[in-house]
Biopython code that builds the backbone (N, CA, C, O; Angstrom):
import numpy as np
from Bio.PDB.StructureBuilder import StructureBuilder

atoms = [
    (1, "UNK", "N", (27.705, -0.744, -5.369)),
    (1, "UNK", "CA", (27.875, 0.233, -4.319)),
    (1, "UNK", "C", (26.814, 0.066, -3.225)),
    (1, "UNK", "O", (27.087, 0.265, -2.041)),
    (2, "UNK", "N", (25.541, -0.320, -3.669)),
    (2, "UNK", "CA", (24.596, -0.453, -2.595)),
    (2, "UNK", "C", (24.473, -1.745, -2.026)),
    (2, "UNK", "O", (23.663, -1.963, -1.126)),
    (3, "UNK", "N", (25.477, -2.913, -2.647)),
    (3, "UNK", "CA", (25.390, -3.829, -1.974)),
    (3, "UNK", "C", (26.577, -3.351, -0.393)),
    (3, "UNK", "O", (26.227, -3.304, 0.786)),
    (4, "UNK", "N", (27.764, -3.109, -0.888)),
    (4, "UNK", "CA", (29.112, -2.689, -0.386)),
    (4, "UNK", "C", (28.241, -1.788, 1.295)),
    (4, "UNK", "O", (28.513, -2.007, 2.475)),
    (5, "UNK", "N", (27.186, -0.794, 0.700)),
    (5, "UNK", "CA", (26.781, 0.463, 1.898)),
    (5, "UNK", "C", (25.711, -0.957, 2.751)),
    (5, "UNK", "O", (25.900, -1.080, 3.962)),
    (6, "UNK", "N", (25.126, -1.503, 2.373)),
    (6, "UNK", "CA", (23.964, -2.410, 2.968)),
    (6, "UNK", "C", (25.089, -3.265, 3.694)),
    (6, "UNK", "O", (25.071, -2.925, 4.877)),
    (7, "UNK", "N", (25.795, -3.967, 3.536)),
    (7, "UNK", "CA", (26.880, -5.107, 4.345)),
    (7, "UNK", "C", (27.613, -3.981, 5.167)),
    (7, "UNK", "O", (28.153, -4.320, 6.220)),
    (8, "UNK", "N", (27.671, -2.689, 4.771)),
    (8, "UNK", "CA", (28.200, -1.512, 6.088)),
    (8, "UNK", "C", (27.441, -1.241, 7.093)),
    (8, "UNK", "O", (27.913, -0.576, 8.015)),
    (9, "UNK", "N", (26.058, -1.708, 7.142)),
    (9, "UNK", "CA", (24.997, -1.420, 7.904)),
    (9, "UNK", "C", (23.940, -0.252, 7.509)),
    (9, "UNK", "O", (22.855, -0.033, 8.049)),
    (10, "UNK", "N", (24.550, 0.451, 6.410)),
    (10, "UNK", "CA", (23.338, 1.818, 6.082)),
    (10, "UNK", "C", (22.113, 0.810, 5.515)),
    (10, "UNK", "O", (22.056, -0.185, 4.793)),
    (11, "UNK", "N", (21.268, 1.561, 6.187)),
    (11, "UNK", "CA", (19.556, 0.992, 5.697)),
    (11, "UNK", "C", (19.013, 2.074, 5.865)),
    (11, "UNK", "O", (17.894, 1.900, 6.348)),
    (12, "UNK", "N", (19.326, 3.457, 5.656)),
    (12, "UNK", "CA", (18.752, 4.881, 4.733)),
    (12, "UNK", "C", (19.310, 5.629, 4.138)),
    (12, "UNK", "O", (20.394, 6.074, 4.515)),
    (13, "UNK", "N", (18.501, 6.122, 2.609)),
    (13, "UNK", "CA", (19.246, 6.033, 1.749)),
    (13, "UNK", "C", (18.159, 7.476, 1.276)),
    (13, "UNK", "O", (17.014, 7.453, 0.823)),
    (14, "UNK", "N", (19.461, 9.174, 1.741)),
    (14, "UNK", "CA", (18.189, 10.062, 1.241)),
    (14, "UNK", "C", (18.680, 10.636, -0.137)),
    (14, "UNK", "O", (19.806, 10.658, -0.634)),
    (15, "UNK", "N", (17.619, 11.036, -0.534)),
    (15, "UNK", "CA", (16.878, 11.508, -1.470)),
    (15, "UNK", "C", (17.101, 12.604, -1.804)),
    (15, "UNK", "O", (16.006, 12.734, -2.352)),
    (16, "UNK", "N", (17.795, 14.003, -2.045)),
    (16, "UNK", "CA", (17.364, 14.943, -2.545)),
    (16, "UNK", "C", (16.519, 15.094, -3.796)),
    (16, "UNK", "O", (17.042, 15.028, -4.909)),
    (17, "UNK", "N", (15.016, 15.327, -3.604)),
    (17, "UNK", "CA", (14.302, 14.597, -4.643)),
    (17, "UNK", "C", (13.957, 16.138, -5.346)),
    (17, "UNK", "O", (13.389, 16.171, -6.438)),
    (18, "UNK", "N", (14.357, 17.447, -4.611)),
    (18, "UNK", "CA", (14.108, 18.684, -6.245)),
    (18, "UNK", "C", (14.669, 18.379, -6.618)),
    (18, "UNK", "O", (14.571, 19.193, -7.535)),
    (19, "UNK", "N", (16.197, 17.214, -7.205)),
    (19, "UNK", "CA", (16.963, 17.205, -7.991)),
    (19, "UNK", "C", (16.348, 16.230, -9.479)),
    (19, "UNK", "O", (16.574, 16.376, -10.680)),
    (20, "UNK", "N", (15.697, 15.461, -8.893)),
    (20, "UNK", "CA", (15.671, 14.341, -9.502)),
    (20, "UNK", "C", (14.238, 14.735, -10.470)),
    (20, "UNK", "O", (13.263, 15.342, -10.025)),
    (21, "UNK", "N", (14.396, 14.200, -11.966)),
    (21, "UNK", "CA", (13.615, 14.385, -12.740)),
    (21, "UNK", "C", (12.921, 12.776, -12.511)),
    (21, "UNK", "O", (13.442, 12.074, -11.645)),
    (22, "UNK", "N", (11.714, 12.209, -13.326)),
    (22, "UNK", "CA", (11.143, 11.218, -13.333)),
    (22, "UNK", "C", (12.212, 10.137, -13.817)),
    (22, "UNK", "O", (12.322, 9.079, -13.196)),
    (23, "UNK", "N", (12.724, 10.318, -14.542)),
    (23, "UNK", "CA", (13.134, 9.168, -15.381)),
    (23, "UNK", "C", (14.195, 8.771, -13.945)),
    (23, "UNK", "O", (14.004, 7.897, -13.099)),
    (24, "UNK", "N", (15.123, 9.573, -14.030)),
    (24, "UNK", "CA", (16.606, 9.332, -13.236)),
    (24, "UNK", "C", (16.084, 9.026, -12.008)),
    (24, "UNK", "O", (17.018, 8.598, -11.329)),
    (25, "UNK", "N", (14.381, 9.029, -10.953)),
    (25, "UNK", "CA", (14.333, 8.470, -9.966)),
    (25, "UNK", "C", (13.579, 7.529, -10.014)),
    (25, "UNK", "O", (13.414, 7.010, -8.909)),
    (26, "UNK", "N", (12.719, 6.801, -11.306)),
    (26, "UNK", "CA", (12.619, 5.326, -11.427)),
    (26, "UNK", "C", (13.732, 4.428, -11.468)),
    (26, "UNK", "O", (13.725, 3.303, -10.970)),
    (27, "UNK", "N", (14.833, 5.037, -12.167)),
    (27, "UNK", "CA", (16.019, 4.110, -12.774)),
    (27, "UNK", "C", (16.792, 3.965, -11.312)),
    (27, "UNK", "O", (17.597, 3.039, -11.208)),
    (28, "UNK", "N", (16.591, 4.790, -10.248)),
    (28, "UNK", "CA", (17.336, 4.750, -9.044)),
    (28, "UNK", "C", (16.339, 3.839, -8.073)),
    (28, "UNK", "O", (16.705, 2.990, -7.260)),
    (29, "UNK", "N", (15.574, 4.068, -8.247)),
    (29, "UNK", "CA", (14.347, 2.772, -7.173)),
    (29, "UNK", "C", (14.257, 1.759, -8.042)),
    (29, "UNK", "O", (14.353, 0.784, -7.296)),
    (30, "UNK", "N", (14.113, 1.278, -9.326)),
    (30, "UNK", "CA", (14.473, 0.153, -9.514)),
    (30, "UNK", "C", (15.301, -0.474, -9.209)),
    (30, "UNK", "O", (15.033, -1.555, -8.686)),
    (31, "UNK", "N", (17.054, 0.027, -9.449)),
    (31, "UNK", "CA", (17.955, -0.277, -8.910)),
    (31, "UNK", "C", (18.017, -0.323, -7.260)),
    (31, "UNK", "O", (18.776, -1.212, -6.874)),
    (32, "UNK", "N", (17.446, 0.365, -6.290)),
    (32, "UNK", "CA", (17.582, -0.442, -4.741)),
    (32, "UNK", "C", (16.606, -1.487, -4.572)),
    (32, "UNK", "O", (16.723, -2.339, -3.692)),
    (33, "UNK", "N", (15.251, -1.436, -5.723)),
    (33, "UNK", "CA", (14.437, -2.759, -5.642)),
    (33, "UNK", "C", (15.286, -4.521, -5.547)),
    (33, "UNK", "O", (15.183, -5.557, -4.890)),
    (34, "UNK", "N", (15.897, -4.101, -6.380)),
    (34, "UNK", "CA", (17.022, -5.703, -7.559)),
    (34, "UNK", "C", (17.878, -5.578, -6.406)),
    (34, "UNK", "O", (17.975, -6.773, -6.125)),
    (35, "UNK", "N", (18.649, -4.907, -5.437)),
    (35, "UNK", "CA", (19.582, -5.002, -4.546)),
    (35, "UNK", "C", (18.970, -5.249, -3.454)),
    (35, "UNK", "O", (19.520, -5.954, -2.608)),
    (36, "UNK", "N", (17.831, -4.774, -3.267)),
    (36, "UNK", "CA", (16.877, -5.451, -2.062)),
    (36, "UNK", "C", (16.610, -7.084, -2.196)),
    (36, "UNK", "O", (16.926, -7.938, -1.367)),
    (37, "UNK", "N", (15.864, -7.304, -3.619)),
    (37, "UNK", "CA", (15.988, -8.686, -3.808)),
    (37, "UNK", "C", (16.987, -9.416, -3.035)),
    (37, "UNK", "O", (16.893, -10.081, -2.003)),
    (38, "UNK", "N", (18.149, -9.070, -3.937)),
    (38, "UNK", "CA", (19.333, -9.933, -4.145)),
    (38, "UNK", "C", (19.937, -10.481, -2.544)),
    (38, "UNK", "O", (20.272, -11.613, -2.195)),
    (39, "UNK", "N", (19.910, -8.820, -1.553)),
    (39, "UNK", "CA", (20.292, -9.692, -0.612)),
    (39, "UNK", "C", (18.949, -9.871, 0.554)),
    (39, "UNK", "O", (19.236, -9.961, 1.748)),
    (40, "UNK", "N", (17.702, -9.907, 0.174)),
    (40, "UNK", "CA", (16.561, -10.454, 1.095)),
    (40, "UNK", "C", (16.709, -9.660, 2.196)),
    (40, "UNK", "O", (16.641, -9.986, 3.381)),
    (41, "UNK", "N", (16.984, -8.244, 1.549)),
    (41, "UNK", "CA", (17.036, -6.889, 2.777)),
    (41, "UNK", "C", (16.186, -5.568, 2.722)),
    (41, "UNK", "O", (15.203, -5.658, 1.986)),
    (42, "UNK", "N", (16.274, -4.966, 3.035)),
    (42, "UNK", "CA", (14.935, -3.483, 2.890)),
    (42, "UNK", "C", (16.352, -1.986, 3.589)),
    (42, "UNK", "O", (17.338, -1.943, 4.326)),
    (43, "UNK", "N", (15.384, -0.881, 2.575)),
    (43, "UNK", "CA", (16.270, -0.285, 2.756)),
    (43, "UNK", "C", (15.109, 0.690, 2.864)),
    (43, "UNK", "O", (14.159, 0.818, 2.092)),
    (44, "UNK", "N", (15.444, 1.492, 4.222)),
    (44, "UNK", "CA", (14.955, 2.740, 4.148)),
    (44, "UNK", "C", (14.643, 3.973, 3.027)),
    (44, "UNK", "O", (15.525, 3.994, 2.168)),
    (45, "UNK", "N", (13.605, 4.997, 2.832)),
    (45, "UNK", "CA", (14.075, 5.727, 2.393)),
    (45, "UNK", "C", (13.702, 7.205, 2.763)),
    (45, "UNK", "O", (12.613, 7.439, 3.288)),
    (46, "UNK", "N", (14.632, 8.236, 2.482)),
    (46, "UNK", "CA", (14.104, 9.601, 3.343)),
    (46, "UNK", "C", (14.215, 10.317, 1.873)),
    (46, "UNK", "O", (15.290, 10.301, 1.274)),
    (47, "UNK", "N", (13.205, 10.862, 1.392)),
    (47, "UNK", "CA", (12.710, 12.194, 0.506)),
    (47, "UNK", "C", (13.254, 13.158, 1.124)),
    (47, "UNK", "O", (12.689, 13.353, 2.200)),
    (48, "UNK", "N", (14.260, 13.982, 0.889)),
    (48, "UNK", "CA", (14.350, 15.777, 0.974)),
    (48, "UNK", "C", (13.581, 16.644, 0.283)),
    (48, "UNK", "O", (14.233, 17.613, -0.106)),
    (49, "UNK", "N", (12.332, 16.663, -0.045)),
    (49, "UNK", "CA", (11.602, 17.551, -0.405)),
    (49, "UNK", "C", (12.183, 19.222, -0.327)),
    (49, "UNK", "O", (11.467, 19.984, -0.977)),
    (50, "UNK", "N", (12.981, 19.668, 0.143)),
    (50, "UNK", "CA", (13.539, 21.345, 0.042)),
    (50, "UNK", "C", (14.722, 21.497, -0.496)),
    (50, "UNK", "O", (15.206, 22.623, -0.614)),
]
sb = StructureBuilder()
sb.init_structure("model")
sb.init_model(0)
sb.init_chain("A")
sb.init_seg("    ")
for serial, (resi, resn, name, xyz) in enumerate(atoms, 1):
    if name == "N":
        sb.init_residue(resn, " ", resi, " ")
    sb.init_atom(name, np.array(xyz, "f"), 0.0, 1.0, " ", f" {name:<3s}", serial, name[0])
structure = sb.get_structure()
């Protein structure tokens, strides 16, 4: 899916982060890390902190 949104042109990718416990937002930044790799791209990111 984040390859599919990155070849659409999105390069920010927010966050509602009161949602997110520790575990479920390592396992989600690892995963745009390995898709960053893969296609030698960078992806924004915006925290919703409220």
């Amino acid at each position: 899916m984040l390859t599919k949104l990155y070849n659409d042109g999105v390069r920010i990718l927010r966050f509602n982060f009161p949602h997110y416990d520790q575990e479920s937002a390592l396992k989600d930044a690892n995963n745009i890390h390995e898709v960053e790799k893969k296609l030698g791209g960078k992806f924004d990111l915006l925290l919703d902190t409220s």
